[in-house]
C-alpha positions as CSV (number, residue, x, y, z in Angstrom):
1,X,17.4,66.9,10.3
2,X,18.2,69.7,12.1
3,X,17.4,72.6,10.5
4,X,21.0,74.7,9.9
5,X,21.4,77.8,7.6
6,X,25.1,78.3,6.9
7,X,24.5,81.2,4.4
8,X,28.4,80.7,3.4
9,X,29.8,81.3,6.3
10,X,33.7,79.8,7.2
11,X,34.3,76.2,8.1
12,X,37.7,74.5,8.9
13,X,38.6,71.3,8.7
14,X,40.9,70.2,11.5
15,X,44.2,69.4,10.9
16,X,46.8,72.9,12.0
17,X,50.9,72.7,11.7
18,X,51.4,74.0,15.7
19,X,52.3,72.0,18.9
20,X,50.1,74.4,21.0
21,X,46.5,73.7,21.4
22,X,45.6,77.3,22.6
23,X,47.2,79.1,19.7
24,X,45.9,76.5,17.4
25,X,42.2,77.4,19.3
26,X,43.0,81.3,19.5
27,X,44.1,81.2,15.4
28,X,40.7,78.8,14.5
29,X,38.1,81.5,16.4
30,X,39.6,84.3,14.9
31,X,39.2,82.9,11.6
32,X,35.8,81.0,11.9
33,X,34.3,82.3,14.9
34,X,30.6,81.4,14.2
35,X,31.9,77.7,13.8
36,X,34.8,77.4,15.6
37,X,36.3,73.5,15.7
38,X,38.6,71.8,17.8
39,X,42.5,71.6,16.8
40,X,44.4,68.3,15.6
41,X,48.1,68.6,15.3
42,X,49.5,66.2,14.0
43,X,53.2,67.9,15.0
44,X,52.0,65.2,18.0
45,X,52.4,61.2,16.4
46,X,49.4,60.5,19.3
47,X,46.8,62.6,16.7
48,X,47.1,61.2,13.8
49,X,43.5,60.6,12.4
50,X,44.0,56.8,13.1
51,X,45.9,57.0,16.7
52,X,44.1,59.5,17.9
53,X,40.9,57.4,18.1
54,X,42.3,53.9,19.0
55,X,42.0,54.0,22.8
56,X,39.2,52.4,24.1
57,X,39.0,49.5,21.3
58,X,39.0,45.8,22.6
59,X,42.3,43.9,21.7
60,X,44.0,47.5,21.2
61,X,48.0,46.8,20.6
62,X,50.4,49.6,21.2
63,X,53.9,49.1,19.7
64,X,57.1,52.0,19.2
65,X,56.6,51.8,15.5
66,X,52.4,50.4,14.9
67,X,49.4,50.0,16.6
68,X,47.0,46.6,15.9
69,X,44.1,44.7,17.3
70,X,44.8,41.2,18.7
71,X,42.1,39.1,18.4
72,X,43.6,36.3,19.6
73,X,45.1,37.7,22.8
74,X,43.6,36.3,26.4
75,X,42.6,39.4,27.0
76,X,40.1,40.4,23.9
77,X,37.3,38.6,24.8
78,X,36.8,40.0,28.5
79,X,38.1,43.8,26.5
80,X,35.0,42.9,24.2
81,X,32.6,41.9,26.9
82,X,33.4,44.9,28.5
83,X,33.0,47.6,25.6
84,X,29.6,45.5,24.5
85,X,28.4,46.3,27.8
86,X,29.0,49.7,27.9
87,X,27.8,50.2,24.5
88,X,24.6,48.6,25.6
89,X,24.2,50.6,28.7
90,X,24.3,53.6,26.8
91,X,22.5,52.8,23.7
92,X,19.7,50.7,25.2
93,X,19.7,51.2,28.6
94,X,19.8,54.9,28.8
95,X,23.0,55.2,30.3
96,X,24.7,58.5,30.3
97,X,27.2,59.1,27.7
98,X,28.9,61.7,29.3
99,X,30.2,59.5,32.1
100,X,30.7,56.6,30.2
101,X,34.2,55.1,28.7
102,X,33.2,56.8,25.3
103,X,35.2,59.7,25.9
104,X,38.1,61.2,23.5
105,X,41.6,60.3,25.0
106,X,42.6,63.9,27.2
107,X,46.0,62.7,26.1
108,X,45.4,62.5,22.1
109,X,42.7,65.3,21.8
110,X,44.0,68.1,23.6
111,X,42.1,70.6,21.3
112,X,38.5,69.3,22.2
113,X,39.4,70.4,25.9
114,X,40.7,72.9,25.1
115,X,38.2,74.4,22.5
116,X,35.4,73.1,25.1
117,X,36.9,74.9,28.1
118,X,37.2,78.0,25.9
119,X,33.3,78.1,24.6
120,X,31.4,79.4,27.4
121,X,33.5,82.6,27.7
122,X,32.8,83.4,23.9
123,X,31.4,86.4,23.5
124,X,29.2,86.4,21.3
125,X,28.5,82.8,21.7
126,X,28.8,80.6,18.4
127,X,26.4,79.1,16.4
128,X,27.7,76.0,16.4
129,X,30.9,74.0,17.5
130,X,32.3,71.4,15.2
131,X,34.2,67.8,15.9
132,X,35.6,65.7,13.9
133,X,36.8,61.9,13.8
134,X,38.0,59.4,11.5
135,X,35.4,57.6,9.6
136,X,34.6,54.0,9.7
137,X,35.8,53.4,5.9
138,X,39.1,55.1,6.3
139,X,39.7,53.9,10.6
140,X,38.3,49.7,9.3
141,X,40.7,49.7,6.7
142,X,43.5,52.0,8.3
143,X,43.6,49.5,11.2
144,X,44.9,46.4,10.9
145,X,44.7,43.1,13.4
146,X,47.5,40.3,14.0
147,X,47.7,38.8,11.1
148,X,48.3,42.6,9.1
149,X,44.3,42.2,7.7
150,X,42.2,45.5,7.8
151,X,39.5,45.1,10.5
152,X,37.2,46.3,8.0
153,X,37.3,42.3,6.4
154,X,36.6,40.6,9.9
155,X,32.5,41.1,10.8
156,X,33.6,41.1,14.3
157,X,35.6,43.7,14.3
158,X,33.7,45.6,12.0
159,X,30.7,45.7,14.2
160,X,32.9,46.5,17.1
161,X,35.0,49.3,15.0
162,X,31.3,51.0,14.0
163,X,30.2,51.3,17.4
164,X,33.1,52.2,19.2
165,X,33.6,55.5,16.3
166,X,29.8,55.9,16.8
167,X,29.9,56.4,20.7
168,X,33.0,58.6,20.2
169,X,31.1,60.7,17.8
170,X,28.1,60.8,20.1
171,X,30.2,61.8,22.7
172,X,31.8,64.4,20.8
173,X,28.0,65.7,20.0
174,X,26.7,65.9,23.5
175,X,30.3,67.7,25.2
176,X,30.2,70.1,22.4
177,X,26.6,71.1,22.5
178,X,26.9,71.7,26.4
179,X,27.3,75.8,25.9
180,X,24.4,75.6,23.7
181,X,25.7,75.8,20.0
182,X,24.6,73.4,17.7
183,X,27.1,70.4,17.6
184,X,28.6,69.7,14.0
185,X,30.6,65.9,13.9
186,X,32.4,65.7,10.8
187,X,33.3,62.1,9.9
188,X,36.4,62.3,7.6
189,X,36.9,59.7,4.8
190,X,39.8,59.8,2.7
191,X,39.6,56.4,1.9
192,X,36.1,57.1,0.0
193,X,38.3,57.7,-2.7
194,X,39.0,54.7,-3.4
195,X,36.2,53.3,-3.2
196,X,35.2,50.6,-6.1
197,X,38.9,49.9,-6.9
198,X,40.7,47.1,-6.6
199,X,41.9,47.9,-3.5
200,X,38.5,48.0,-1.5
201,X,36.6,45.3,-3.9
202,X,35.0,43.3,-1.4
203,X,33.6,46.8,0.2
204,X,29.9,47.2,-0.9
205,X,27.7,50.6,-1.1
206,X,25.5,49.3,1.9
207,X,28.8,48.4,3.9
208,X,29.6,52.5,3.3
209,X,26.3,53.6,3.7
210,X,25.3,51.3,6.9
211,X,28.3,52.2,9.0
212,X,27.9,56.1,8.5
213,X,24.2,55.9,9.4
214,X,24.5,53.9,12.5
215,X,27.3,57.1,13.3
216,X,25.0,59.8,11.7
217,X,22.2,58.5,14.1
218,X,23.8,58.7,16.6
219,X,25.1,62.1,16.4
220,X,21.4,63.3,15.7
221,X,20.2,61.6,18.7
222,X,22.3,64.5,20.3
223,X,20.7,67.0,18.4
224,X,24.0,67.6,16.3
225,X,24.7,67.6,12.7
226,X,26.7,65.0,10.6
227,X,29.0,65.2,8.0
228,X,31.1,63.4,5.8
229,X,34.4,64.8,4.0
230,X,35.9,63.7,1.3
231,X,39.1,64.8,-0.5
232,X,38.9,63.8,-3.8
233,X,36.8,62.1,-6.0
234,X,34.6,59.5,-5.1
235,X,31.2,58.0,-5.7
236,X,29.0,60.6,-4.4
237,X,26.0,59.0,-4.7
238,X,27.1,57.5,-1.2
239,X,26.5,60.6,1.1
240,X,23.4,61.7,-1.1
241,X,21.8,58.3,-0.1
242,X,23.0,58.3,3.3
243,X,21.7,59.5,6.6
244,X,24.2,63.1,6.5
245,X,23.7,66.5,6.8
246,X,26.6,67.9,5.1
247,X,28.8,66.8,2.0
248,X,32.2,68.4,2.5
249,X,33.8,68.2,-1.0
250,X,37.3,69.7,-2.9
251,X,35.5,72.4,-5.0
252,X,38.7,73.5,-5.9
253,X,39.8,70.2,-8.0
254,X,36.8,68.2,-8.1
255,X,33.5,70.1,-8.7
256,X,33.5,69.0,-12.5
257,X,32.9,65.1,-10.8
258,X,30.9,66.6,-8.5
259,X,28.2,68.5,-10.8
260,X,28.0,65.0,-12.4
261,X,25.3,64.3,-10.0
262,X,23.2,67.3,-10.4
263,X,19.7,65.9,-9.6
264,X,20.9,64.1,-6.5
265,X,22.4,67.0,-5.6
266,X,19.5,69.0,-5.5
267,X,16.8,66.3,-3.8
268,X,19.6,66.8,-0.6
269,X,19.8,70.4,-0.7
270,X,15.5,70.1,-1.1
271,X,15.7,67.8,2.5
272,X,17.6,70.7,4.2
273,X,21.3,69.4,3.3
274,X,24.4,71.6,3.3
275,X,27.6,71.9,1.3
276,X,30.6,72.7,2.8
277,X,32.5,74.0,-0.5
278,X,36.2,73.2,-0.2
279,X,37.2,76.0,-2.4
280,X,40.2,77.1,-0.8
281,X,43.4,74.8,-1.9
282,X,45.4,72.9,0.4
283,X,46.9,70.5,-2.2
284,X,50.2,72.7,-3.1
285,X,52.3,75.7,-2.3
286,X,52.0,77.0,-5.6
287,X,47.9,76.8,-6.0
288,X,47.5,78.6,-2.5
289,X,50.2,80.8,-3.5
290,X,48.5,82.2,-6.5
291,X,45.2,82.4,-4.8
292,X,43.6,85.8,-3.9
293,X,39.7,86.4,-2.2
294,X,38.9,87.7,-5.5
295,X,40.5,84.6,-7.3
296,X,38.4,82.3,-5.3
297,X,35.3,84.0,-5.6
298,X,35.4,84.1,-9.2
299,X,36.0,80.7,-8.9
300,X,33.2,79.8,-6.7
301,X,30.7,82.0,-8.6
302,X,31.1,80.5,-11.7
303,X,30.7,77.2,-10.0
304,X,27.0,78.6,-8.3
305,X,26.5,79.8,-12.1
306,X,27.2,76.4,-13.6
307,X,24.4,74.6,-11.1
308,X,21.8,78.2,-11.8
309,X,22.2,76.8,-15.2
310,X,20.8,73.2,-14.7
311,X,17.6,74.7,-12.2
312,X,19.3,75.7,-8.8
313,X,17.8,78.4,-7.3
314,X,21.4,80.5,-6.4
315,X,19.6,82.0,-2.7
316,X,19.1,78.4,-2.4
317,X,22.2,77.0,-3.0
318,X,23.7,80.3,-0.9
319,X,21.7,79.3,1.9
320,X,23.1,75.9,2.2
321,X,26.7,76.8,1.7
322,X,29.6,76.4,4.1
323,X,32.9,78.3,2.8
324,X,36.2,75.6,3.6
325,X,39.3,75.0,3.0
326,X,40.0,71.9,0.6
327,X,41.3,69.9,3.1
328,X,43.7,70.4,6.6
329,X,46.1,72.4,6.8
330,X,48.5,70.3,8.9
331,X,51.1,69.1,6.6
332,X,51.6,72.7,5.3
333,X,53.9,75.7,6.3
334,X,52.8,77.8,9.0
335,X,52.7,80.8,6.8
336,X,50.6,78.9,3.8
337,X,48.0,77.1,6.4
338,X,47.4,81.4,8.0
339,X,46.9,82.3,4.3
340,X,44.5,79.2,4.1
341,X,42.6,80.4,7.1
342,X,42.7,84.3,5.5
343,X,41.4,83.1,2.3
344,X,38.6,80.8,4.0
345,X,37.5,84.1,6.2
346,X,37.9,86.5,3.7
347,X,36.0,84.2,0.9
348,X,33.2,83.6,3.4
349,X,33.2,87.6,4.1
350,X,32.3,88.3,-0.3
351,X,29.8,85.4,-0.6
352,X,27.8,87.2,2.4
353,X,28.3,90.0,0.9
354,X,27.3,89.2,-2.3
355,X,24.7,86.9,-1.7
């Protein structure tokens, strides 16, 4: 693991309501400037956490109103030849990444350009830059193939889906760590939520935990850091037995399931892990309404207090602490995802203060 201090400082994470990628970047690095991320706005139907990383996948189906994988098209098995080979070139064979058909769509993540173009004029230069993609639980079972099944089901596709997120996180690793900051790649898996439930029965803990490795490995291969957010509840002794670097959790609704797991908790943060503590609401109007720096802090220290009582070490837990919103901010108001972004900043600002 690369070793990362955060020491609470502000993390976003992704998602802004603007059609402009440069005032989305200018608004994320005056908010988070140690960490700044790259900008998805989904005001644009092309970056949607599912569209947004389809190109590139054999058998890839575009239609007005859905996107699917035909497996059964002439075409798939010279598209899957073809990816397999490239995949092998640069996996096995040393090929370089940079140049290779792994890249994120120019067309579909305008904010990695621009947030990339933008880096090496930073002054001072950031710690680290963060990326983000849609993780294999939430893009196998979010995509579906002809005959509407999740490719998730099909071990074909599964092994293709893995390593075609994996090379476009590695990718994402090497461009962003080309100015020098650390690169962060945040894997983001809704659908963790549901895991164990009806709906994703035939999913097993080493299915979750196998693809996010083969992805976490490769992102450390590029000397980057990988996370995995959740926005709810889920069973969380997943990322404390997998290959990541960071948990990104809702602190704000969920920390009560979260402290469940106490001693796991602590054996990650005693291998180097980090937190990021979604403390900041993005679930309502009225919640980020009511919400003040002081408010949250409060909050947050009563949480740090909670885990003091059960044998943290608070510096510790300080130490290994990124300050976040809950979730994006895209499907909010203009106004209520700035006050999101003020909150984060200003929240960040009293931890380090207080610390």
């Amino acid at each position: 693991m690369t070793k990362f201090t955060p020491q609470g400082r502000p993390l976003l994470i992704g998602s802004l309501p603007l059609s402009n990628h440069v005032e989305a970047t200018e608004l994320i690095l005056a908010h988070t400037p140690d960490i700044p991320l790259w900008a998805q706005l989904p005001s644009n139907p092309k970056e949607g956490m599912i569209d947004q990383f389809l190109p590139g996948f054999p058998g890839l189906v575009e239609g007005d109103e859905k996107s699917w994988i035909d497996s059964t098209s002439e075409a798939f098995a010279n598209d899957m030849l073809a990816f397999y080979e490239a995949y092998l070139l640069v996996s096995d064979a040393g090929g370089d990444i940079e140049g290779s058909p792994f890249a994120l769509s120019a067309e579909r993540a305008k904010g990695f350009s621009t947030l990339t173009g933008m880096a090496p004029a930073l002054s001072p230069q950031p710690l680290a830059l963060k990326g983000q993609i849609t993780g294999p639980i939430t893009f196998g079972t979010g995509v579906k193939d002809q005959d509407d099944r999740a490719i998730f089901y099909d071990e074909q596709l599964r092994d293709i889906m893995v390593k075609h997120l994996t090379m476009l996180a590695a990718w994402q690793a090497r461009m962003l760590g080309k100015s020098g900051a650390l690169p962060i790649v945040f894997f983001d898996e809704p659908a963790l939520a549901g895991f164990g439930t009806s709906a994703y029965v035939t999913i097993t803990e080493e299915d979750v935990i196998s693809a996010l490795n083969e992805m976490a490995d490769a992102v450390h291969s590029e000397g980057g850091l990988a996370g995995v957010h959740v926005c709810a509840n889920t069973q969380w002794t997943l990322l404390f037995d997998a290959a990541i670097d960071i948990i990104s959790f809702d602190a704000y609704a969920y920390f009560d399931r979260f402290v469940l797991f106490a001693q796991q908790l602590k054996g990650f943060l005693e291998k180097g892990g980090i937190i990021a503590w979604g403390i900041v609401p993005t679930g309502n109007a009225e919640e980020i309404e009511k919400e003040t720096v002081d408010s949250l802090f409060a909050k947050w220290d009563a949480q740090v207090k909670e885990l003091e009582a059960l044998g943290f070490d608070r510096k510790s837990v300080v130490d290994a602490t990124l300050i976040t919103p809950s979730c994006g901010t895209g499907s909010l108001s203009l106004d209520l995802a700035k006050k999101v972004l003020a909150l984060t900043k200003g929240l960040s600002e009293k931890v380090q203060a207080q610390a």
